[in-house]
C-alpha angles and dihedrals in degrees: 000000000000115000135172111257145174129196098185132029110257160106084347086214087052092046110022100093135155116262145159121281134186108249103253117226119218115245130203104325092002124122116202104216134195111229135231117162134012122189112216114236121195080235092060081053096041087053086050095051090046089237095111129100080256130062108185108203120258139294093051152201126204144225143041111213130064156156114217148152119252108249102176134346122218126227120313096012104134102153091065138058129178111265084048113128118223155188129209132169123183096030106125129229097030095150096100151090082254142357143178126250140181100261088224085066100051109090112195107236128230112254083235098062109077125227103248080057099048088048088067091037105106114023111053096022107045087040079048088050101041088051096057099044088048096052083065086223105185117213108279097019115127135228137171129220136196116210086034084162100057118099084264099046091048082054103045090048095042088048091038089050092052091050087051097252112149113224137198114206123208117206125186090211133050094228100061085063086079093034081071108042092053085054086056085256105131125160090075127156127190114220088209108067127070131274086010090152092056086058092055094059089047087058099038095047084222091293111149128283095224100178130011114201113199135196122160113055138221126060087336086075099051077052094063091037087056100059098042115104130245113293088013130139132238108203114197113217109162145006099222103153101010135019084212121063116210113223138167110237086212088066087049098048105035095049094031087228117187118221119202131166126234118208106182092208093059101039090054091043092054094044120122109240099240085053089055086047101057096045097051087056091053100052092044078051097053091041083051090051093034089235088136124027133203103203107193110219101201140330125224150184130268084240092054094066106127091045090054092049086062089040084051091057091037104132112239091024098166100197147014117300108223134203125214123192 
C-alpha cells in the first residue's frame, strides 16, 4: 500500500513523500481501516518536524485523525465489523491507504454526518470540548480566548455559546473579525488596531474575565494575562507563533493569577469513560443542531503533499485542510 512518510525530521512539506508501505494486519483488539480523509493538525506537522512532545522513530508515518471504513477486525473485537464507518483522533501513522487502530478508539459514525465532517470529528472538537468543560465555566461567566479564528477557537466560542458562556475573541488581523462573524462568531476583537483593549471592556460591560486561554505565544499571551480578571487563570494551549510567552509579572502577582497548561492527548487518556461519553454526546448533538461547524478549505492528494503543507500555514485559511489516498 502507499503511505506518507518521512526519514528525516524536517520542512514537513521537504521530507513528508509518498512511499510504499507493508499492509498492516490487525492484532487482538485491533481494527485495520481504509482510509478516506485525513484532516491536517499543526501537531501532525510539529511531529514531522521533530518539534513536538513526541518523536516517533524513523522511518515514519504521519497523522493522527481519520474517517475510514473497517477492513478487518483482530481477535476479540465485537463492537466493530468491516463495512463499519469510523472516526479516530490520536492513532498514530493515518496517512495512509490503511492503518491500524485500537478498536476502543475507533466511534462508529452516524449515516447523516458526512465524511469531510467526521474527519474533523475527534481532535479539535473533543480537545475543544474537553477545554471548555475543564475550565468549570458557570452560565453567564465570562473568558476570553487568542487565536479565536483557529479550528479550536471556532469551537470553544460556538460550545461556549450553547452553555451559555459568554467569549471574547482576540484576532491578530482585522479581517478575521468578519471571518468570524460570517461563521455566527461575534464578540471579536482584532490585537492590531489601536485602543483594542478598550473595546474588550465595551463587550464585556466590565464583567470578569474569569479564564484567559492562550495559544499562540509571545506577546500575544501577556495580551490575554492582562485582561483576565483577579484570581483568574490563564490556560496555554498552544504555541502557535512563539514557544516563549511573553508575560508581566505584575499581571501574575497583582491579580494572583494561576497558569496551567492543557495537552488534549493526555486529558482524553486520563478521562474517565462516562465523562468521554457525555461529551461526545454533546458535540454529535451540536453537529446535529448546527450549533458548531467544521468548513473544509480545500482536499488534496497524497501526492500533493507538499502543496497541501503550504495550504495548511496560508493565512486566512477559513476552514480544515484534508488529505485522500
Amino acid at each position: 500500500m502507499k503511505a506518507l512518510i518521512h526519514h528525516t525530521f524536517g520542512n514537513p512539506a521537504e521530507v513528508l513523500a509518498v512511499d510504499e508501505a507493508q499492509t498492516p494486519e490487525p492484532g487482538p483488539g485491533e481494527a485495520r481501516v481504509r482510509l478516506t480523509l485525513s484532516p491536517i493538525h499543526n501537531h501532525d506537522l510539529w511531529t514531522v518536524a521533530g518539534t513536538y512532545g513526541f518523536k516517533p522513530e524513523l522511518p515514519a508515518r504521519a497523522g493522527t485523525e481519520a474517517v475510514g471504513i473497517v477492513e478487518a477486525v483482530g481477535e476479540g473485537v465485537e463492537h466493530l465489523q468491516p463495512g463499519t464507518r469510523v472516526a479516530t483522533g490520536g492513532t498514530f501513522g493515518v496517512w495512509a491507504e490503511q492503518f491500524v487502530a485500537k478498536a476502543a478508539a475507533l466511534i462508529p459514525v452516524p449515516d447523516g454526518i458526512p465524511d469531510e465532517v467526521a474527519a474533523q470529528l475527534v481532535a479539535m472538537p473533543f480537545s475543544a470540548i474537553s477545554l471548555l468543560d475543564s475550565l468549570e465555566l458557570a452560565e453567564g461567566d465570562w473568558m476570553i480566548q487568542n487565536a479565536a479564528n483557529g479550528a479550536v477557537g471556532r469551537l470553544v466560542a460556538q460550545l461556549a455559546k450553547a452553555r451559555g458562556i459568554n467569549v471574547v475573541g482576540l484576532v491578530r488581523r482585522t479581517d478575521g473579525i468578519a471571518e468570524l462573524e460570517a461563521q455566527g462568531i461575534d464578540r471579536i476583537v482584532a490585537t492590531d488596531t489601536d485602543g483594542w483593549q478598550e473595546r474588550v471592556l465595551e463587550i464585556t460591560g466590565g464583567a470578569p474575565l474569569k479564564v484567559g486561554v492562550e495559544s499562540v505565544g509571545g506577546q500575544a499571551a501577556g495580551d490575554v494575562m492582562s485582561q483576565i480578571a483577579e484570581n483568574g487563570t490563564l490556560v496555554v494551549f498552544g504555541a502557535m507563533a512563539s514557544p516563549t510567552m511573553e508575560i508581566g509579572s505584575g499581571d501574575v502577582i497583582f491579580k494572583q493569577a494561576t497558569i496551567r497548561g492543557f495537552w488534549g492527548s493526555k486529558v482524553s487518556a486520563a478521562m474517565p469513560a462516562e465523562d468521554r461519553a457525555r461529551l461526545m454526546r454533546e458535540l454529535f448533538a451540536r453537529l446535529s443542531d448546527g450549533t458548531i461547524t467544521l468548513p473544509v478549505e480545500a482536499t488534496f492528494a497524497f501526492d500533493d503533499i507538499a502543496a497541501a503543507v503550504k495550504a495548511h500555514f496560508t493565512p486566512g485559511r477559513a476552514g480544515k485542510i484534508l488529505l485522500k489516498p
